[in-house]
N, C-alpha and C positions, 0 to 999 in steps of 0.2 A: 931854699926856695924850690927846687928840684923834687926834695923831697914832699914836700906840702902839694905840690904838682900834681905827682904820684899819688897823693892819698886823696883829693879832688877829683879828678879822674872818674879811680873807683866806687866815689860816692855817684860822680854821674850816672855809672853804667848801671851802677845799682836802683836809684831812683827811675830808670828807664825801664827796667826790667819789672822793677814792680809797677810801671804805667801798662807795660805790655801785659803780665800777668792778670792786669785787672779788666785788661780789656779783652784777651783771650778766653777769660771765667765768663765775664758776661756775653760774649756769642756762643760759648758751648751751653751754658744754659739757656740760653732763649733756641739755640736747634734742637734743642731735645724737648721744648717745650715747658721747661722750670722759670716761667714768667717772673714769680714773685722773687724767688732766690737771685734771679738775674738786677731783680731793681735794686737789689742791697748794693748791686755795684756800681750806682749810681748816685746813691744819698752823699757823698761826698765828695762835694765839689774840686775838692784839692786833688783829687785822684780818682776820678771817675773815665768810666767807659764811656764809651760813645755814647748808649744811653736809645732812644726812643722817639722819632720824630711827631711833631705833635700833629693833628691830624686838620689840614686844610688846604686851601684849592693846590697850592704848590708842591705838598707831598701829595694828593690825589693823582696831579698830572705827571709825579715822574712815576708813582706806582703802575699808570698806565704805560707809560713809555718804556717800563721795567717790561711786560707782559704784550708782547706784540700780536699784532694778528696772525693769522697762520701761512705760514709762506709756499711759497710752490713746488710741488714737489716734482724734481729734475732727472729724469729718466739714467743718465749719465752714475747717478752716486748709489742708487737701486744694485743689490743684490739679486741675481738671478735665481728665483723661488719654484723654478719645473719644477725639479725635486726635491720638494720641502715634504716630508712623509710628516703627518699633523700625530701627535706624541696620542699612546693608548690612553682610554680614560685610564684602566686601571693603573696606570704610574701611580698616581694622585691617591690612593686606596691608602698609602701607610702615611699622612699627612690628616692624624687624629688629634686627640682632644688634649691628650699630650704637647704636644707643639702648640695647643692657644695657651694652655699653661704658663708653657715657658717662656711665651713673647709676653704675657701676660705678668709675668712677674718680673721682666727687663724694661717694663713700658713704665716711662716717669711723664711727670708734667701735664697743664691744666687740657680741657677738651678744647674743642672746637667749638663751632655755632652752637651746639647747646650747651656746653660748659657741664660737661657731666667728663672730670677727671679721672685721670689715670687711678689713683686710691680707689676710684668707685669700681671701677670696673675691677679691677684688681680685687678687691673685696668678695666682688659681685661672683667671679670666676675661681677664686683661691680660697674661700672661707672653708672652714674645717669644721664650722658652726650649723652650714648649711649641706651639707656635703655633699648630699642626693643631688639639689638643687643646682648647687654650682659644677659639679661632675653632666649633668643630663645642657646646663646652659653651655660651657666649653666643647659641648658633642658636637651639640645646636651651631655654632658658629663654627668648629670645625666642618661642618657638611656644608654650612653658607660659601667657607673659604676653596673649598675642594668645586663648587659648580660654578665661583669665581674662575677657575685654573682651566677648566674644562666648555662650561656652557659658555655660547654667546649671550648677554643678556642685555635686556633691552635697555638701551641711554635713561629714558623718565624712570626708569625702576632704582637707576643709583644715584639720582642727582643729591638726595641730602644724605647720602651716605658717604658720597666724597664731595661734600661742600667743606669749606674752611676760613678760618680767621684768617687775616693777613696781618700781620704786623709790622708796620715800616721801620727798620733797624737803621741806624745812624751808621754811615760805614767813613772810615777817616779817607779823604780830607776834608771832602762835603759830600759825600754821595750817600746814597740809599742801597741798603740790603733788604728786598723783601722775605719776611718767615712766614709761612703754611703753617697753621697749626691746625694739622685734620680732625674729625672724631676719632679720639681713642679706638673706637672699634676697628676701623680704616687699619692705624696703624697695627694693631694687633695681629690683623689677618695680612699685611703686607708684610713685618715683620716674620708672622712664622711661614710664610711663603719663599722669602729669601734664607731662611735657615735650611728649608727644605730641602730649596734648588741649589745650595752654596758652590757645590760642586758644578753642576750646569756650568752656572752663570759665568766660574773661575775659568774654566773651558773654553766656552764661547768670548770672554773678554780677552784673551790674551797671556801673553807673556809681557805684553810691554806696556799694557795699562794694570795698574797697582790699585785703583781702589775698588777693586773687585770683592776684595773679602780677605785677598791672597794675606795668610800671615806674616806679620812684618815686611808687608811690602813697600810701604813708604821706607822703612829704613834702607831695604836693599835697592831701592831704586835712588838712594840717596849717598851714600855708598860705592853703587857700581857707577855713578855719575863721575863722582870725585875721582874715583881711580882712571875713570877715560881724559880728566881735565888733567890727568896729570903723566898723560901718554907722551910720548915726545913728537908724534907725529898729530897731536892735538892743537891747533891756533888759537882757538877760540871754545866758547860755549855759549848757545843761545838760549834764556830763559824764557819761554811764552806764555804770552797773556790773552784772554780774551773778555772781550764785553760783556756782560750778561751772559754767561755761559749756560749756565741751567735754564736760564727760561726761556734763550731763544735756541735750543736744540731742534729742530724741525723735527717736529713729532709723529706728520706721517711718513718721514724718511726713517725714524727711528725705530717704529710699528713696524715698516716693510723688514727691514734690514734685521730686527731682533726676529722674525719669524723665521729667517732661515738660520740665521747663528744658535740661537735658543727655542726651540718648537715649546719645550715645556713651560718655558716662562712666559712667551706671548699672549695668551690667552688673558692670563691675568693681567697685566697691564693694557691690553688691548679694552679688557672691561676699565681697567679705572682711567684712561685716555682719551676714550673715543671721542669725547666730546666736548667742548670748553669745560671747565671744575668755574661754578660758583664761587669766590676767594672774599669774605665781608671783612672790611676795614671800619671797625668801630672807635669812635672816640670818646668812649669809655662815659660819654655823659647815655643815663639811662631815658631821657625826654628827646634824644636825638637817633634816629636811627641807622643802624649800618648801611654807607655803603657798599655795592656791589662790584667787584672785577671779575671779567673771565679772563682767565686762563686756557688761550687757543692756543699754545707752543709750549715744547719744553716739561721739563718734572717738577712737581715742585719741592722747592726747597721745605725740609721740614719731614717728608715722607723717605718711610724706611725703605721704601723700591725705588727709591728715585735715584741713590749712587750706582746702585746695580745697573737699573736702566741704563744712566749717563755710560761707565764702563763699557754695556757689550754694543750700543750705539756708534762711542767714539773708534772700533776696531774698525772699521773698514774704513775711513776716512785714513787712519794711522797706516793700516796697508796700502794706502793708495799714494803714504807720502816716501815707507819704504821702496815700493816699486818705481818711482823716480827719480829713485838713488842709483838701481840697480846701474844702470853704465857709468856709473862716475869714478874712476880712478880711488877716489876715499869719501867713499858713502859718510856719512853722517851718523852716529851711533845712537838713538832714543829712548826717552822713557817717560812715562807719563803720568800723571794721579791728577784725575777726572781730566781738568780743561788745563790745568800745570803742560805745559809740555817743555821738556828741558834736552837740548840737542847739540854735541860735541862734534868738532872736527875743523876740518881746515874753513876758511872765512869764506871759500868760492862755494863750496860746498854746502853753508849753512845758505849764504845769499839762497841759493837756488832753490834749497827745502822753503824756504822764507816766501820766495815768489810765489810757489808751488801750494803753498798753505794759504795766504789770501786767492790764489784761484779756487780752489775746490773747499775751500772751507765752509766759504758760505751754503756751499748747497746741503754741505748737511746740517747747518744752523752755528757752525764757527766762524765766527768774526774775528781775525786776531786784532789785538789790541795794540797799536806798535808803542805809543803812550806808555805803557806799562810793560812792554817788553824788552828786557836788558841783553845785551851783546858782552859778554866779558872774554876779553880777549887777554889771553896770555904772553908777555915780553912786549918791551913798548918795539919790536921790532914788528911786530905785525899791526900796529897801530895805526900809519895811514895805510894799507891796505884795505881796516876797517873800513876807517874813513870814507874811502872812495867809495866804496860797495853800497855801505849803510849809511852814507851821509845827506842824503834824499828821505831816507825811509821812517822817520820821525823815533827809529829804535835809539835808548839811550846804550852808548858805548862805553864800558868801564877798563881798565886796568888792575881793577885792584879787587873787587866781588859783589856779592850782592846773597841776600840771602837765598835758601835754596831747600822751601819744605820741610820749616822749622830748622834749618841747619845751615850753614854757610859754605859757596862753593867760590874759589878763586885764587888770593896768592898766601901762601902761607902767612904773611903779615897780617890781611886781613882775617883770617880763620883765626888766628891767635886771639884778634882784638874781640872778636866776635862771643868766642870762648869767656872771653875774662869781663 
């Protein structure tokens, strides 16, 4: 019996794994914009993804509630921009025809409001058929991207150049993931923008946010996590969550705050920002027409400037939750990848980064999520300690782990099961 046990088990973990795997395939392909590859992982009901919510007044009204109006912006969370010195044009001078190339052949998946895909443009820019043509069209859109980096230009001049599809993604248990899928060209020039600046933006974001660009920084931030949970002067570890993170990022906090972190990069987003993005949510019948969302907050999900963004945004808020540490006997150790925030040390200590993150979070557009924020505390000796502190605060309390950015952090029994 034992052993029969044993070999049940691992058939569970097994069949779990390929539910995750199929539901993991189908969000990386619907972000990158590989619609159709993405529904293959749904024609099967025995083992389907989440899949695609069908489009009516009920996903209409959370798609808005997804995309909030623009919120106020709080003098308190502002970076001090005296001495912001605005970057040479000529920086922008060696961001040539080369670079749409090469975004241009990393660019997958279908267009946006016109449906003129990635193959086309790709085609259109890479043929070796046309070579003059496509060498003199990739110039063309290089000198488009470079007065993107540099000019102000006027809101009516880019409205259907960053307008986009929205697609309402099924997110487990019943929620909704909205995906931006821009015009290919959008992406192209954001795309070789952030290859551009990679260094900038790595700079301006930190050491302690990861999804910068930084190489293998989710691992190392996953890694140096574990090794602090397993400090001995460690009680706990707090995993954070928040609401809507990408789309309610306060976008003219983010505007202000990226102009003094990254001078080079502002511009460019400053143009594709300024103004609500047109978001059309179709339901795919051709006798019915798209609806309309704007998008007054936040990046949107789907665009290749939008983690950069999210990253040199989320640093001053993360400094402001360091520097509340600074008098505490055993600060709190952090790291982060985008709205992830995962924070080690004793239970007083985390409480207080915890209070300290619903204050000032909101102003820069972080809402923590306590619902989905886990408390994993080390030794049932610090358990009602927990308790007392986080037993109001609606965080779930574990002893035993929880995952941790595709990896698991907590007591070695659970790491093991997690593994196998």
């Amino acid at each position: 019996m034992n052993e029969n046990r044993a070999i049940q088990k691992k058939l569970q973990n097994k069949v779990k794994q390929a539910e995750e795997s199929s539901s993991k395939a189908f969000c990386r392909l619907m972000l990158v914009g590989k619609i159709g590859k993405a529904v293959k992982f749904i024609d099967n009901d025995d083992n389907a993804a989440d899949g695609i919510h069908p489009l009516n007044p009920d996903t209409m009204k959370s798609l808005k509630e997804k995309h909030p109006k623009a919120g106020p912006i709080k003098p308190e969370v502002l970076l001090d921009d005296k001495n912001t010195i605005p970057p040479e044009p000529v920086v922008y001078e060696a961001l040539d025809a080369d670079y749409i190339i090469s975004a241009a052949k990393g660019i997958d998946g279908s267009g946006g409001p016109t449906n003129i895909d990635a193959d086309i443009w790709r085609h259109m820019i890479c043929s070796k058929f046309h070579e003059k043509q496509s060498e003199a069209l990739a110039q063309a859109i290089a000198e488009f991207t470079k007065s993107l980096c540099r000019d102000e230009i006027k809101p009516q001049l880019l409205t259907e150049f960053l307008a986009g599809r929205l697609i309402p993604l099924k997110k487990k248990p019943r929620g909704i993931r909205p995906i931006g899928v821009g015009e290919v060209l959008r992406r192209i020039t954001a795309k070789a923008v952030t290859r551009f600046l990679k260094q900038d933006i790595q700079v301006a974001a930190g050491t302690l946010q990861t999804c910068s660009g930084i190489q293998s920084g989710i691992e190392a931030a996953v890694h140096a996590m574990k090794s602090i949970f397993d400090e001995e002067e460690t009680e706990a570890t707090l995993l954070i969550d928040a609401t809507n993170a990408f789309n309610s990022m306060n976008r003219g906090v983010a505007l202000h705050n990226i102009k003094v972190l990254c001078p080079t990069f502002h511009r460019f987003l400053a143009n594709s920002y300024q103004c609500p993005l047109r978001l059309y949510v179709s339901s795919g019948n051709n006798s019915t027409p798209p609806q309309c969302i704007l998008s007054e907050e936040g990046a949107t999900q789907g665009d290749p400037a939008a983690m950069a963004m999210y990253s040199i945004s989320s640093k001053p808020m993360i400094d402001k939750i360091k520097d509340s540490q600074s008098q505490s006997i055993h600060p709190v150790k952090q790291a982060w990848y985008a709205d992830d925030g995962t924070a080690s040390g004793t239970i007083e200590s985390l409480k207080q980064m915890w209070d300290y993150i619903n204050e000032v979070g909101p102003g820069f557009g972080y809402f923590p999520n306590a619902g989905k924020t886990v408390l994993i505390v080390k030794g049932l000796q610090n358990l009602p300690k927990a308790r007392v502190l986080f037993g109001n605060t609606k965080v779930t309390i574990s002893t035993e782990g929880e995952r941790h950015l595709g990896a698991a952090i907590g007591s070695t029994a659970f790491r093991d099961q997690y593994v196998i």
